[in-house]
C-alpha positions as CSV (number, residue, x, y, z in Angstrom):
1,X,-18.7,-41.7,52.4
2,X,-19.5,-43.4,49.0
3,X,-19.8,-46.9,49.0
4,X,-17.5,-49.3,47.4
5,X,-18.1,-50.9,43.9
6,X,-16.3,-54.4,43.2
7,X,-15.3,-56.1,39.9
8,X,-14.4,-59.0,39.4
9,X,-12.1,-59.8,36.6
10,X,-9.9,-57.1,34.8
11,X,-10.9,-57.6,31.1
12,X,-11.9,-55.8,28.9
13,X,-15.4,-55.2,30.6
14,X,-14.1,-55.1,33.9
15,X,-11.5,-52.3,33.3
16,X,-13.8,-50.7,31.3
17,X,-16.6,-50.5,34.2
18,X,-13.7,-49.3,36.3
19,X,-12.7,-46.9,34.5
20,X,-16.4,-45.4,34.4
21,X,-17.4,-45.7,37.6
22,X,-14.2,-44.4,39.0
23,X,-15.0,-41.1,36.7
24,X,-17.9,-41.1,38.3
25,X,-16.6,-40.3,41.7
26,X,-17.3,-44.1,43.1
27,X,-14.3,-45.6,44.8
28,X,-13.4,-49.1,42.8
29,X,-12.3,-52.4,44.4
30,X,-11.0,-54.5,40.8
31,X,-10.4,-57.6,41.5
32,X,-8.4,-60.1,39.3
33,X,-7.0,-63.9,39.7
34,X,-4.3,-63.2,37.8
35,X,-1.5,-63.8,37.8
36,X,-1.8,-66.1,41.2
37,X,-4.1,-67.8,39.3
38,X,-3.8,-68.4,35.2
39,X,-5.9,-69.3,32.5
40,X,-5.6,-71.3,29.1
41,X,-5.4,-68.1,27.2
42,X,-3.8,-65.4,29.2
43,X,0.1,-65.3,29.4
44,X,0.3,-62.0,31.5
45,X,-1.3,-60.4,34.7
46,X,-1.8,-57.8,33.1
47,X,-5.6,-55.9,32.9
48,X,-7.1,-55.6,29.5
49,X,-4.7,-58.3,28.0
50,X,-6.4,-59.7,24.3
51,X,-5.8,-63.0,24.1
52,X,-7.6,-64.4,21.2
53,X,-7.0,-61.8,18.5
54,X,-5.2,-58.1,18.2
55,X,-9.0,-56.7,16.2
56,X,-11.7,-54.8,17.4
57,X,-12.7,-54.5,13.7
58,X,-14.2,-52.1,11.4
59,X,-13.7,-48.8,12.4
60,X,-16.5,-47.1,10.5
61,X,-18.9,-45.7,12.5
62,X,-21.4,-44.6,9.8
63,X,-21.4,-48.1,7.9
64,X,-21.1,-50.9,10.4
65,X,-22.6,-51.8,13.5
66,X,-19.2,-52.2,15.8
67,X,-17.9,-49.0,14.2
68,X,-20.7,-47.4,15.7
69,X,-19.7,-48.9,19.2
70,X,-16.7,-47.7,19.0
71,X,-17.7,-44.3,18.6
72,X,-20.4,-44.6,21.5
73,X,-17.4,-45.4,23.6
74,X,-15.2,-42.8,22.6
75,X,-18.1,-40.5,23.2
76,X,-18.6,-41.8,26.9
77,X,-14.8,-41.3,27.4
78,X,-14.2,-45.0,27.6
79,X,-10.8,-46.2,28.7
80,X,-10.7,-49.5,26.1
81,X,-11.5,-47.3,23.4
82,X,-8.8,-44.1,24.0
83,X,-6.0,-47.1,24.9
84,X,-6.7,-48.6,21.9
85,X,-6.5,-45.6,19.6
86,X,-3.4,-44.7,21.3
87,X,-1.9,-48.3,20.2
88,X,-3.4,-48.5,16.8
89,X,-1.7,-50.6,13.8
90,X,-2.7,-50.5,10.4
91,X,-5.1,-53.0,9.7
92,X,-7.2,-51.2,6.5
93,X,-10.4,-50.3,7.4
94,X,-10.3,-52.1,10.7
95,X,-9.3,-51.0,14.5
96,X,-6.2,-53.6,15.3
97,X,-3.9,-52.9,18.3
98,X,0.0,-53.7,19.6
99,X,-1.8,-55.9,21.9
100,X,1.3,-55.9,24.5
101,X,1.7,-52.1,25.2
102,X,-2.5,-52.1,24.6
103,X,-2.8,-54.1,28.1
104,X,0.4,-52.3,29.8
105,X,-1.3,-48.6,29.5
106,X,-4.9,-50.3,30.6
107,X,-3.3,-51.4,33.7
108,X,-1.3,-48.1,34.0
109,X,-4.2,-46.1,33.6
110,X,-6.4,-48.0,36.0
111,X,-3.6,-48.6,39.3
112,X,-2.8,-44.2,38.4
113,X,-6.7,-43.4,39.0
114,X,-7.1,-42.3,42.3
115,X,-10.4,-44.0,43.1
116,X,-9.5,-47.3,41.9
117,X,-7.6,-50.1,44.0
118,X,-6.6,-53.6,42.3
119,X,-6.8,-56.6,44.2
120,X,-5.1,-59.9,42.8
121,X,-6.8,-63.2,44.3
122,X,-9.4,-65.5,42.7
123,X,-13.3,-64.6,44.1
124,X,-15.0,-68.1,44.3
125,X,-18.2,-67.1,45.9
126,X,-20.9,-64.5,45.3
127,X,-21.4,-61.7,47.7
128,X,-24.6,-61.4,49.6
129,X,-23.7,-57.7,50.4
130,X,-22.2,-54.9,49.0
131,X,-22.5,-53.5,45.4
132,X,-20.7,-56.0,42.7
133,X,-20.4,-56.4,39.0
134,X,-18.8,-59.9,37.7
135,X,-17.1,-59.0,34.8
136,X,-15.2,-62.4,34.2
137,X,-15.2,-63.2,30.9
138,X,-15.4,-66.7,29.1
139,X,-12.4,-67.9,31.0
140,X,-14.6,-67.9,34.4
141,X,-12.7,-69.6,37.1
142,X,-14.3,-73.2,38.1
143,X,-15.0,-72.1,41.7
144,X,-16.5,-68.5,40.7
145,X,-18.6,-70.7,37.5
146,X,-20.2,-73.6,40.2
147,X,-21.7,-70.6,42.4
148,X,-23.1,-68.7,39.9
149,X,-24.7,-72.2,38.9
150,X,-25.8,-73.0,42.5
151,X,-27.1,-69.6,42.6
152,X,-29.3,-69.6,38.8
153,X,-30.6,-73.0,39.5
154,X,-29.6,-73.5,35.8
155,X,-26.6,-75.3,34.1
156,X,-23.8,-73.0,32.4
157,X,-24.5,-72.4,28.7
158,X,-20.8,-73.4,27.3
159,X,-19.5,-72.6,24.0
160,X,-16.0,-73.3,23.0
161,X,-13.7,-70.4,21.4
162,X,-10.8,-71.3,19.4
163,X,-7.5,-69.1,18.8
164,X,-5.3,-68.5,16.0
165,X,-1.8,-68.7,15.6
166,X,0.9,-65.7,15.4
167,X,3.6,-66.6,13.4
168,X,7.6,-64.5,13.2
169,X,7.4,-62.3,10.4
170,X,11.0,-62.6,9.3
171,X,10.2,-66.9,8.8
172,X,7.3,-65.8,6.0
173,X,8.8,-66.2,2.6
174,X,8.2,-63.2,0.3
175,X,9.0,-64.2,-2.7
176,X,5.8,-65.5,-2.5
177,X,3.8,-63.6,-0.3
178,X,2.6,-59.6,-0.5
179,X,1.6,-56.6,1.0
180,X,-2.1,-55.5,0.3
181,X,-5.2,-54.9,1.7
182,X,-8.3,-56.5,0.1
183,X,-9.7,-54.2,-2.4
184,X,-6.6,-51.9,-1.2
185,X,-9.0,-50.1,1.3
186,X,-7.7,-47.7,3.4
187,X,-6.7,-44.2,3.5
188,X,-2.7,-44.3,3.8
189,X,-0.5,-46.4,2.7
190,X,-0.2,-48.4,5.4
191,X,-3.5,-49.3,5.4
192,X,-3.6,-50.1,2.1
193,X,-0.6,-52.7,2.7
194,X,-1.9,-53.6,6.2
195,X,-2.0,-57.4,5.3
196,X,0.4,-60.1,4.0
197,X,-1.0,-62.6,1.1
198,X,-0.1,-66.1,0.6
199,X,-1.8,-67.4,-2.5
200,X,-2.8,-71.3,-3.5
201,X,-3.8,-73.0,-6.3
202,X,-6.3,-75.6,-6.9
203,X,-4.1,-78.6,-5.9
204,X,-2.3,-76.7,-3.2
205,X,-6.3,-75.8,-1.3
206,X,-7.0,-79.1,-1.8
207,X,-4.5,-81.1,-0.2
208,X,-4.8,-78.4,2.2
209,X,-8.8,-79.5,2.9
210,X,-7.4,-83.2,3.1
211,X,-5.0,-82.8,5.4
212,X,-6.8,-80.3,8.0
213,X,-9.5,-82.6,7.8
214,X,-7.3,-85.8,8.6
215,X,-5.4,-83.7,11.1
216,X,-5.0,-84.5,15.2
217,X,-7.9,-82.5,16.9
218,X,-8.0,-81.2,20.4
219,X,-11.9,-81.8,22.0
220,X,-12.8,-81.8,25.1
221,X,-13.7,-85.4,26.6
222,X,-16.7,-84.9,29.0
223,X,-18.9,-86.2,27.3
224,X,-20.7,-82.4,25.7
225,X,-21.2,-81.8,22.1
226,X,-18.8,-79.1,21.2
227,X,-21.0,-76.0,20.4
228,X,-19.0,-72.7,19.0
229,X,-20.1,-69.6,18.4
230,X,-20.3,-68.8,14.5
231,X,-17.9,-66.0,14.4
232,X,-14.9,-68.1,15.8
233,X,-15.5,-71.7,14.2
234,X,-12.0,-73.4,14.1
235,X,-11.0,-73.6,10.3
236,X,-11.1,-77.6,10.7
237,X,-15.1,-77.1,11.2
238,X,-15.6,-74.8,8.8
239,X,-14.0,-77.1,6.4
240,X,-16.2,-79.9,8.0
241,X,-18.8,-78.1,6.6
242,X,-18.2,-78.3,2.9
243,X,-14.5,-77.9,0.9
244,X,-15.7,-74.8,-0.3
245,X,-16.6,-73.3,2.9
246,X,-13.0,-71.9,3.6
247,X,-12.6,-70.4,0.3
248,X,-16.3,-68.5,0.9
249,X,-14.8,-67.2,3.9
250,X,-11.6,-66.2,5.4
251,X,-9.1,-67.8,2.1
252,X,-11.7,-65.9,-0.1
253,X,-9.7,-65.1,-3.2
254,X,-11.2,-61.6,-4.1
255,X,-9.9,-57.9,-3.8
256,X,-6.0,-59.0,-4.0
257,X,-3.6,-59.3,-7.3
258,X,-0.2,-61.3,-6.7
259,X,2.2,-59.0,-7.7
260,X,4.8,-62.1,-8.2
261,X,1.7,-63.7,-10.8
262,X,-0.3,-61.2,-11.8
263,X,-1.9,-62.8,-14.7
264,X,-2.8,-66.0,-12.3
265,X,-5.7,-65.7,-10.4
266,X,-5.3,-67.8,-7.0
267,X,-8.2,-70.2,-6.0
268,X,-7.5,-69.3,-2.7
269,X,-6.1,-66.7,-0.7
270,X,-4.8,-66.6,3.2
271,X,-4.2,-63.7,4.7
272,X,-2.3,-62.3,7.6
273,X,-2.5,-59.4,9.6
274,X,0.5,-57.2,12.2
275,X,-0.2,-58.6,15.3
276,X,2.3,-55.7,16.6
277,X,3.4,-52.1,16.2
278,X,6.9,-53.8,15.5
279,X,5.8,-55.8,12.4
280,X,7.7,-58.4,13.9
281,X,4.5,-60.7,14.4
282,X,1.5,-61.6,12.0
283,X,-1.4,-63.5,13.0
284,X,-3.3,-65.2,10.6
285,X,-6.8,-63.9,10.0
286,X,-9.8,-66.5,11.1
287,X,-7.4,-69.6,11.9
288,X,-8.5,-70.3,15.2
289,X,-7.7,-73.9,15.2
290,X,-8.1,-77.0,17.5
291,X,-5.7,-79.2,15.6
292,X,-2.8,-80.5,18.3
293,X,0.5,-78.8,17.8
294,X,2.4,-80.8,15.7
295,X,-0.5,-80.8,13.5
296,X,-1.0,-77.3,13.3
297,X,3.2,-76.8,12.5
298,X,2.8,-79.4,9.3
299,X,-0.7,-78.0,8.1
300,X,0.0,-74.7,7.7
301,X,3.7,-74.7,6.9
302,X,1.7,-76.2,3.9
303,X,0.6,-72.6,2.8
304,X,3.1,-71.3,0.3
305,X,4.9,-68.7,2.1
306,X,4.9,-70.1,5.2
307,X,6.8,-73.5,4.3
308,X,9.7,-72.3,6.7
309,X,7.4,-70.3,9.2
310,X,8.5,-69.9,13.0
311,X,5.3,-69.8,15.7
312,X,5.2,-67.6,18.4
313,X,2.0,-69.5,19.3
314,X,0.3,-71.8,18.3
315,X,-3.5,-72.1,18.1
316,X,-5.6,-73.7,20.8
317,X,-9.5,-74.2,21.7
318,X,-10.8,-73.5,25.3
319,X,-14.4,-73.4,26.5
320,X,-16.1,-70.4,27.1
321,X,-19.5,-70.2,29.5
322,X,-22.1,-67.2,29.6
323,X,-25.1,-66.7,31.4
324,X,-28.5,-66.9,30.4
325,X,-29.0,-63.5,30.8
326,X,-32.8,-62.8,29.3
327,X,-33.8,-65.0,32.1
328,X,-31.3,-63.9,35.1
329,X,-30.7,-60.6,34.5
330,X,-33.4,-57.6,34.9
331,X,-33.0,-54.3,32.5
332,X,-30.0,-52.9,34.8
333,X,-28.2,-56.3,34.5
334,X,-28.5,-56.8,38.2
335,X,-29.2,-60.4,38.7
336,X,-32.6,-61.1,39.9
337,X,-32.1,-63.4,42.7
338,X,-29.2,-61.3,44.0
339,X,-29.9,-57.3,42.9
340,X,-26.6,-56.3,44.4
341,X,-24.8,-58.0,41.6
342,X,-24.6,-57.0,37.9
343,X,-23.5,-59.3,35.3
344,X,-20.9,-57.6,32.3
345,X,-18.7,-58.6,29.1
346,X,-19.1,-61.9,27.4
347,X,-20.3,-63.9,30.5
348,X,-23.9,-61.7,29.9
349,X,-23.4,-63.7,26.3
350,X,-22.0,-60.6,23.7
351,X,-19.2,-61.6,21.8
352,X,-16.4,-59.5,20.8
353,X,-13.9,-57.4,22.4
354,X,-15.7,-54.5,22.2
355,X,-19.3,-55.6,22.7
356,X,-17.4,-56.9,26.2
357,X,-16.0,-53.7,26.8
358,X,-19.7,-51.5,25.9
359,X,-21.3,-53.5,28.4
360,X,-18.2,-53.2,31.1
361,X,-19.1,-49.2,30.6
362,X,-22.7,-49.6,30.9
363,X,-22.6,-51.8,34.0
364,X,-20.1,-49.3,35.8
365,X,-22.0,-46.1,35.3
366,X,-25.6,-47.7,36.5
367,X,-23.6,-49.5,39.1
368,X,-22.2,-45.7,40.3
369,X,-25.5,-44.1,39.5
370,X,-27.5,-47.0,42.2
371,X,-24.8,-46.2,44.5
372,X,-24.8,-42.4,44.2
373,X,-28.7,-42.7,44.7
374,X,-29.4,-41.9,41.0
375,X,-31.6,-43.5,38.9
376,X,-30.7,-43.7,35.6
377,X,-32.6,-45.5,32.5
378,X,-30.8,-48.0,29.8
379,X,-29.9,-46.4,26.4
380,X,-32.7,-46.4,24.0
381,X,-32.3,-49.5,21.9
382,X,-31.6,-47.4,18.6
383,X,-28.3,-47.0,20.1
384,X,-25.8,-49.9,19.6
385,X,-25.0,-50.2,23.3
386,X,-28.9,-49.6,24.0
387,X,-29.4,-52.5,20.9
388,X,-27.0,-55.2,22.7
389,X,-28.3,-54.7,26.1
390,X,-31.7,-54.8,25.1
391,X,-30.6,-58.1,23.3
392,X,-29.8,-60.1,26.3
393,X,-32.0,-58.6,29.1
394,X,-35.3,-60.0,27.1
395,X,-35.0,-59.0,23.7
396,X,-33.6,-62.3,22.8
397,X,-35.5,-65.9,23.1
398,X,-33.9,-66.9,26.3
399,X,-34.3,-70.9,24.6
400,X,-32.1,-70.6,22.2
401,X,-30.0,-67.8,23.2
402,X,-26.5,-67.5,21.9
403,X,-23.7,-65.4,21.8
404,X,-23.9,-62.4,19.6
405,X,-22.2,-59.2,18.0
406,X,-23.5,-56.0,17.4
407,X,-25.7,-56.2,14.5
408,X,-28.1,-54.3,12.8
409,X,-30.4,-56.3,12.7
410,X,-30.7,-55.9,17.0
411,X,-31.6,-52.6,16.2
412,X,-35.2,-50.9,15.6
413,X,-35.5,-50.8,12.0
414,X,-35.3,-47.7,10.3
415,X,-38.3,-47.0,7.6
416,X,-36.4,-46.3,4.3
417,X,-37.6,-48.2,1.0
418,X,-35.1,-49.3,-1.5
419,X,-34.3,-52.5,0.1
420,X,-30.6,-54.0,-0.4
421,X,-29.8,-51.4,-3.5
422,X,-30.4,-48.9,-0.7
423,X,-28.0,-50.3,1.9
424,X,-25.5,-47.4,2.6
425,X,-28.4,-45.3,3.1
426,X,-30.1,-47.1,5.8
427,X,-27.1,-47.8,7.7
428,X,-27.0,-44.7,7.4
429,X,-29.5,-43.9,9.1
430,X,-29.1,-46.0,11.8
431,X,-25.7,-44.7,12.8
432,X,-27.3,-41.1,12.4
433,X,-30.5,-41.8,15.0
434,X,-28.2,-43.7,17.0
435,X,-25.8,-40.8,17.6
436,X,-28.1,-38.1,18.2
437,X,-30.2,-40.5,21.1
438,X,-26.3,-41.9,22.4
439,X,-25.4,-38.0,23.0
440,X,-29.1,-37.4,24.6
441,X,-28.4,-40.5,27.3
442,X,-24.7,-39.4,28.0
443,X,-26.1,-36.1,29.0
444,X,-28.1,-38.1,31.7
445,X,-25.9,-40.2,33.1
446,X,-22.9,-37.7,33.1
């Protein structure tokens, strides 16, 4: 009889390695503490449920890095992938999902499979048998985090994510906000009006700056310098950085004319995006935030169009631990003081939704290949699943490793001359070698 793999957590990378091993022919044990026992974040037992935003971005898998991901996945029949597609919202160019019915079909799918059990109860211990992949995300319980660091001999790398508020569409004032996607991209209509617009002026950003920087802050009080990964800054540290900062990045006023002024160029724009299928909820996009809650309310009920604006959350900042993983883990992310372990999703220090979910499917099919006696070699790193993996199992400098997205730059470089003028073309190229090898490896491990 087949052995037994355990998960632990039901994220994204934990459902995903599921899902894969299962297909496999290996029974599944998925084991998640919720909803006995919660988190910050979560506000459902449900597996798969997104928690910090509704985007697995852009979509295109010949021009950008995740895109490529995504069609890796959907090549390897992934679960994350298909569920999302099946949820989709218009978002432009971009992969957004109804987050709700997103995590209900996950769990669905994974209780219907008959090789997969789901066991709710919190795991505080590592096992010294069996075959096991920890899969628990940057919300690791405190008991489950203190024996992985008795076991690395190493403190936690910690990292603090920040999430953004949702906010009732029907509050949002529209004689002053619009429909449109930046630079109208997208190939329906409903791409093309995927986001909501709320235009300021000069005074308007700046007495905006003043009071998110004079606003109540949440930090933690331990005594740690808050660290945060570069992709998620709260807005309040990116304004830290310089008044402009905000207006470089997510309020950057380009691609977008205000239909109610459109002979007045804004100085700044913020924009929102359908947190739902419904339209009934917008987040808005890049304001994670760790201003207190009454702050939040009054700072951004200063953005004209959301003077009036109803929250059906508000923004908050938890930490988030990984692993050292160039240093731990060994080329089949099996921890290297305990083999029968493998390490997946953000805790193995990827960021992202998807990037969490690549490495879930990874983990579960060399978990099911070890225990179906099989021996089955890593993606090449041309690939962007072969790129992130051979990122944190020693491609990185395990000194200062950090958190990171799929990137082209983890890639071999491709040898085309033209440098930045020739950008579509090498990208390209990447996403063309990568394809070809990813197809190759499937055929492998299949």
């Amino acid at each position: 009889m087949t052995e037994t793999l355990h998960i632990i957590g039901g994220g994204m990378a934990g459902s995903e390695a599921a899902w894969q091993a299962a297909n496999l022919g290996v029974p599944v044990t998925l084991h998640e503490m919720r909803p006995k026992v919660g988190t910050f974040a979560h506000q459902t037992g449900n597996l798969g449920e997104m928690v910090c935003s509704n985007s697995f971005r852009s979509d295109d898998s010949e021009q950008n890095a995740v895109g490529l991901l995504h069609w890796e996945m959907r090549q390897a029949g992934g679960l994350i992938m298909a569920t999302a597609d099946t949820h989709r919202i218009p978002a432009g160019g971009a992969l957004a999902v109804d987050r709700e019915p997103f995590a209900e079909t996950v769990t669905a799918k994974l209780k219907a499979h008959p090789l997969i059990s789901v066991e709710y109860g919190e795991i505080t211990a590592l096992p010294d048998d069996g075959h096991w992949i920890i899969a628990t995300g940057p919300l690791t319980s405190g008991g489950l985090a203190a024996a992985i660091q008795a076991e690395t001999g190493a403190d936690a790398l910690a990292f603090f994510d920040a999430i953004a508020p949702i906010i009732h569409a029907d509050s949002i004032d529209m004689s002053k906000a619009w429909f449109q996607s930046r630079y109208d991209k997208g190939e329906t209509e409903a791409e093309r009006t995927a986001y909501l617009n709320c235009p300021m002026d000069r005074d308007t950003y700046e007495a905006f700056i003043d009071a998110l920087l004079a606003a109540e802050k949440t930090e933690f009080h331990d005594g740690e310098t808050a660290k945060y990964f570069d992709g998620c800054l709260p807005i309040e540290v990116m304004a830290e950085r310089g008044r402009e900062t905000l207006r470089h990045g997510p309020m950057k006023p380009v691609g977008l004319t205000n239909p109610h002024q459109p002979d007045i160029k804004a100085h700044a724009i913020v924009q929102l995006r359908r947190d739902n299928a419904l339209g009934t909820l917008f987040n808005i996009v890049g304001f994670q935030t760790k201003m207190k809650y009454g702050a939040q309310t009054e700072v951004l009920r200063m953005i004209p169009g959301l003077e009036e604006a109803r929250f059906a959350r508000l923004g908050g900042i938890h930490r988030n631990t990984f692993i050292n993983s160039p240093t731990l883990l060994d080329g089949q992310m099996r921890l290297k003081s305990k083999p029968n372990i493998r390490f997946a999703g953000q805790i193995t220090g990827v960021e992202g939704y998807v990037e969490s979910a690549a490495m879930g499917l990874l983990a579960g099919r060399l978990a099911a290949a070890e225990i179906k006696g099989e021996t089955v070699d890593t993606p090449p790193p041309e690939t962007a699943t072969g790129a992130l993996i051979t990122h944190i199992s020693g491609g990185a400098e395990a000194k200062t490793f950090q958190p990171m997205n799929v990137n082209f730059g983890l890639f071999p470089p491709v040898d085309l001359k033209g440098g930045r003028k020739n950008r579509p073309a090498r990208y390209k190229a990447y996403t063309d070698r990568a394809k070809e090898l990813w197809l190759k490896w499937l055929g492998t491990t299949d």
